[in-house]
C-alpha positions in Angstrom: 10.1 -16.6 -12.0 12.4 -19.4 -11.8 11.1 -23.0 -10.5 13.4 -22.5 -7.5 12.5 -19.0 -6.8 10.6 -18.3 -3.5 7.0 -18.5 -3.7 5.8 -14.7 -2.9 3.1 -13.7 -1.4 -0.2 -12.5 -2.6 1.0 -9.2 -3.5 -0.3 -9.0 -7.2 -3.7 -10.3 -6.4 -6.6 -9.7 -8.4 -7.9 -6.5 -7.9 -11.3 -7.0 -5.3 -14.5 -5.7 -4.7 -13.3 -4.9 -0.6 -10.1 -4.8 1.2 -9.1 -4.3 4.9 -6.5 -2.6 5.6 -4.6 -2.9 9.8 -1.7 -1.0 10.6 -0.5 -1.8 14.2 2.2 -1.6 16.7 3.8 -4.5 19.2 3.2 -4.5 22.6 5.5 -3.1 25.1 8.3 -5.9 26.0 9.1 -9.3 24.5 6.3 -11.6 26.5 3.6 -11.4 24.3 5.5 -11.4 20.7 5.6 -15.2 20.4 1.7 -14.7 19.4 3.2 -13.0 16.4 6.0 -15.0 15.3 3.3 -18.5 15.7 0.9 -16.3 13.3 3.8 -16.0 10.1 3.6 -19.9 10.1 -0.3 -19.8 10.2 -1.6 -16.9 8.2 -1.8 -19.2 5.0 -4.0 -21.6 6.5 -6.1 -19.6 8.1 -6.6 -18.0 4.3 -7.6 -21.2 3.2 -10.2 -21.8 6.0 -12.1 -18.6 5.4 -12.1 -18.4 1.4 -13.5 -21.9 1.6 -16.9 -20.7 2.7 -16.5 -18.2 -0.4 -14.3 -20.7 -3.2 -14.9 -17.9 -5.6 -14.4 -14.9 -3.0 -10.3 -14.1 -4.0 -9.7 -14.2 -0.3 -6.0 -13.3 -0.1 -3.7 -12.0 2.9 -0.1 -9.8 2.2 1.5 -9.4 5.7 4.5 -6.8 5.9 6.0 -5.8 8.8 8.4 -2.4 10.0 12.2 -1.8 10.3 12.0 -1.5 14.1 9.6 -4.4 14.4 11.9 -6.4 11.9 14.7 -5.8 14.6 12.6 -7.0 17.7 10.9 -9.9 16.3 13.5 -11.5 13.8 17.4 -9.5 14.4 20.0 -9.9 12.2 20.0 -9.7 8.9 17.2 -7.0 8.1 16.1 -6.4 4.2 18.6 -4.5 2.7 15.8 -1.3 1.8 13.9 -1.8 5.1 14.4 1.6 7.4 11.4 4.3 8.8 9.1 6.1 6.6 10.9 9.1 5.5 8.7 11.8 5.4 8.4 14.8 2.9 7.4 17.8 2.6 6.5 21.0 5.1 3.8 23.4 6.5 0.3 22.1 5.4 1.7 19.7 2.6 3.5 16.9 4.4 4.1 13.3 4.0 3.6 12.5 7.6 5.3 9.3 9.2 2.7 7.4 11.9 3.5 4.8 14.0 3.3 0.9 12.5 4.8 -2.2 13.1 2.6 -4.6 11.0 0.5 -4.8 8.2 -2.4 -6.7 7.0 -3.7 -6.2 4.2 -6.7 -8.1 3.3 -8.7 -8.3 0.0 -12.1 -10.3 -0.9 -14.7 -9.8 -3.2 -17.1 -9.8 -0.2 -16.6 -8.0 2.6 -17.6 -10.7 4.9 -14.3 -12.8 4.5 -12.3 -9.5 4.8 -14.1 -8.7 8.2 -13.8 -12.8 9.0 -10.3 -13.2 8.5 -9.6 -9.8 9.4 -11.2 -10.9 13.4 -9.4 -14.1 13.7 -5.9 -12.8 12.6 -6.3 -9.8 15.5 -7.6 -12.7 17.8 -4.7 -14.7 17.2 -2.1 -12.0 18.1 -4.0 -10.8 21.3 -2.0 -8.8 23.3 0.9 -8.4 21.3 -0.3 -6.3 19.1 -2.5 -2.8 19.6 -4.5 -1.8 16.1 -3.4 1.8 15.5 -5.2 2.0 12.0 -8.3 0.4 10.3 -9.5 1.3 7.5 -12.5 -1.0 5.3 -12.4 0.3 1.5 -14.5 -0.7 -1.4 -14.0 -0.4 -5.0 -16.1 2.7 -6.1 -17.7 2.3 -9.6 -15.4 1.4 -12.3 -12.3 1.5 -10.4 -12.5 5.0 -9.5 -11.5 7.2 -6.8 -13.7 9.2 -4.3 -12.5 12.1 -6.4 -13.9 10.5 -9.3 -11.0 9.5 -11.2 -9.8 6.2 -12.3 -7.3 5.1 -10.0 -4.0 2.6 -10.9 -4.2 3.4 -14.7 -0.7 2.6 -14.9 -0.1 -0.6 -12.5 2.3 -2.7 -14.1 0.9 -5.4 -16.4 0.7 -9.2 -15.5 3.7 -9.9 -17.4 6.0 -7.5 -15.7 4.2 -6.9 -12.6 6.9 -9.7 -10.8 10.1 -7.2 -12.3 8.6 -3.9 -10.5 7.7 -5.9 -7.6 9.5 -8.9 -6.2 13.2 -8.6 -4.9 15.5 -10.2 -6.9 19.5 -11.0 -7.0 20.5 -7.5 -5.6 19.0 -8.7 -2.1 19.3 -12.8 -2.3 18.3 -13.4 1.1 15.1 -11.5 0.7 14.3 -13.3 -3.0 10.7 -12.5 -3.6 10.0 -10.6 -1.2 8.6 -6.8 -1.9 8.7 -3.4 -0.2 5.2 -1.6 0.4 4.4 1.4 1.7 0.7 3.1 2.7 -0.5 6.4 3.3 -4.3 7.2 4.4 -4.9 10.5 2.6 -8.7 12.5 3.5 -10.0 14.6 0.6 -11.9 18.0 0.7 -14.7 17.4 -0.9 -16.6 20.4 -0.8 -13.3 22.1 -2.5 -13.0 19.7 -5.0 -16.4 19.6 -6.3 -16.2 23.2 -6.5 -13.9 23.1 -9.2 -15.2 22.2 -12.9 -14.1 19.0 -14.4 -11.8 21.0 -16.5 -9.9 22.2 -13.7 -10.0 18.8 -12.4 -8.2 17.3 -15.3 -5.5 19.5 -15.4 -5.0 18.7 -11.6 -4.7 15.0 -12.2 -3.9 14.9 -15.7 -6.2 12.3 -17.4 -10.0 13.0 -18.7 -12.3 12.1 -16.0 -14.5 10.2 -17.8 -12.6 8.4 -20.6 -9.0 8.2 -18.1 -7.1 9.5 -21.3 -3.7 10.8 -20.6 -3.3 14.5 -21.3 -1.7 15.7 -24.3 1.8 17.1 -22.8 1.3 20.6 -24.3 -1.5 20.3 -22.4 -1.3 18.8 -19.0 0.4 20.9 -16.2 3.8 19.7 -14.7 2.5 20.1 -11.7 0.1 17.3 -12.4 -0.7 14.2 -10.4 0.1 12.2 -13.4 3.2 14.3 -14.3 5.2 14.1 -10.8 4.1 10.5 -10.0 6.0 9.2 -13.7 9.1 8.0 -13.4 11.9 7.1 -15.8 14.8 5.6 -15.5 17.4 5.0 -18.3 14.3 5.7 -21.1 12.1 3.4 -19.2 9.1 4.3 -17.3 9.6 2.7 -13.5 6.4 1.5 -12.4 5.2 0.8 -9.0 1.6 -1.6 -8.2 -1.1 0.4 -6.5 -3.7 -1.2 -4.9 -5.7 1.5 -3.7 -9.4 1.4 -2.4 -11.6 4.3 -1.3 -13.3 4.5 2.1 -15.3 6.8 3.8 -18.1 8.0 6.2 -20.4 10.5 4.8 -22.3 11.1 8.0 -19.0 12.8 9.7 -17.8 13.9 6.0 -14.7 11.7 5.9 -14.1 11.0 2.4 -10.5 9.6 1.3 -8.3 6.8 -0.4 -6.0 4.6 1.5 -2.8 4.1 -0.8 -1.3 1.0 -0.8 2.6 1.1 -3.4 4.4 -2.5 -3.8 7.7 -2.4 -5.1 10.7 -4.3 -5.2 12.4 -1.5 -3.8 11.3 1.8 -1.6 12.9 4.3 -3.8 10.7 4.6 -6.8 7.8 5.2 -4.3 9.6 7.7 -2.3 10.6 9.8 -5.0 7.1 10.0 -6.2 6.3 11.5 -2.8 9.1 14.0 -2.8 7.8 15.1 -6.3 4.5 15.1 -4.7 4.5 17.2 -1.4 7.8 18.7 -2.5 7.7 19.7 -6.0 9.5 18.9 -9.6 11.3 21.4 -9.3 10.7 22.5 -5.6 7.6 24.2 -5.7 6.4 22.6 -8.6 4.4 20.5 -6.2 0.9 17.7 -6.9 -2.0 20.1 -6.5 -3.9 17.6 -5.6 -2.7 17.8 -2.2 -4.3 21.4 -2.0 -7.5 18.9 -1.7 -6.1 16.2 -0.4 -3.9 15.7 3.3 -2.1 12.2 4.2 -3.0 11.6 7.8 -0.4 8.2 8.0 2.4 7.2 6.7 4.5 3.8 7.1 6.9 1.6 5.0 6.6 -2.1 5.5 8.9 -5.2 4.3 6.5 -7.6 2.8 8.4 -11.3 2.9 8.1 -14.2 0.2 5.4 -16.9 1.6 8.4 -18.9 1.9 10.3 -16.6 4.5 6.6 -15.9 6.0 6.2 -19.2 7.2 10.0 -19.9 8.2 10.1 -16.6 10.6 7.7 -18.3 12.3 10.8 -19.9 14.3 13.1 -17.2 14.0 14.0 -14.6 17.0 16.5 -12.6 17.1 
């Protein structure tokens, strides 16, 4: 990144033990928003304050925020990419759009300064805000998914984790910034663990245990791994996934909260249209026979730079 680049935020960092992850709407009429602008300028130093009781807990913060909630707060200009969650899909097998305005995501190797900083930045916004979504995840194992399934195999590398995720020249305003969008998805259990582990790698496409790739004469296009590759000009296009699991197995909810950063929507929404919609149409993820996204929103993440400057800015 160039010395004169804008200093993102913490979108690529290290992957945690816990994460929090708030989804929530502004409050009818302008009153109240000024809590929310005041927190952009804030939200770093209230990072600091709570990782300092933890120096080695990898406290970290990444706020994004909606296209219609972009419009309210800030105006003119809006992120070049920044619009609704388009959703994809029909019948039982759809990418559903849900309401959200802002996003925090929180990550921590203790769950303590998640839930800490998680209190005081919903304290600071009061009234302007209502929580719609909250979800605590965990890492499960060695990086696995409830399903049992490694999850984020093929996250972008440190080296070119900045290139699939940071906006560059094609949207100069937004520098260093990044696109993000989440989905909470709640899995069948009982149907999947029905199924032998055979059946279950053909439906994601890697060995369970060892998270080997399928041979292609061997792995289904219809494959989780299959419709969520991408290439582009003989180059695979690669999108960071952050996801945690999270789950209650008193009331049988068992699911994964996805979490895509990009430096642009598109890649991510074509992987859900191969998903819920097929590669060819059809040819859809059967994973989602198992699994059913219950939200769905797209979020503009500014650099730490813009963060703290829209602070002052109204449209």
């Amino acid at each position: 990144m160039p010395s004169d680049a804008p200093f993102p935020q913490s979108v690529d960092s290290p992957i945690t033990r816990c994460a929090i992850f708030l989804v929530a709407t502004l409050a009818p009429g302008q009153q109240p928003w000024g809590a929310v602008r005041s927190l952009c300028g804030d939200v770093a130093a209230l990072v600091r304050s709570v990782g300092k009781r933890v120096p080695n807990g990898n406290l970290s913060c990444v706020v994004g925020f909606g296209a219609s909630a972009w419009d309210s707060l800030f105006g003119a200009p809006r992120p070049a990419e920044l619009h609704a969650f388009r959703e994809f899909g029909s019948g039982k097998r759809i990418a559903v759009s849900t309401p959200g305005d802002l996003l925090l995501h929180i990550r921590a190797d203790q769950m303590d300064l998640c839930f800490e900083l998680a209190a005081q930045l919903v304290a600071r916004m009061g009234e302007a805000v209502t929580v719609v979504d909250e979800v605590h995840g965990f890492r499960y194992f060695d990086m696995r998914s409830i399903i049992g399934f490694v999850d984020g195999t093929e996250n972008p590398e440190q080296h070119e984790t900045a290139r699939f995720t940071l906006i560059g020249d094609e949207d100069r305003e937004f520098a260093g910034g990044s696109y993000v969008l989440v989905q909470k998805y709640l899995h069948d259990m009982n149907g999947w663990n029905q199924l032998s582990t055979e059946a279950q790698e053909r439906i994601i496409g890697r060995t369970k245990l060892a998270d080997i790739e399928l041979a292609d004469d061997v792995k289904p296009s219809c494959s989780h791994s299959s419709l969520t590759t991408l290439e582009k000009d003989g180059e695979e296009v690669k999108i960071l996934r952050d996801n945690m699991p999270f789950g209650r197995p008193g009331s049988g909810e068992f699911g994964t909260y996805f979490i895509g950063y990009a430096r642009s929507p598109a890649p991510v929404e074509e992987m859900l249209e191969n998903m819920f919609v097929g590669r060819p149409a059809g040819n859809y993820d059967r994973l989602l026979d198992f699994s059913k996204a219950v939200t769905g929103s797209l979020f503009f993440v500014p650099s730490a730079d813009l963060l703290e400057e829209l602070a002052d800015k109204a449209p």
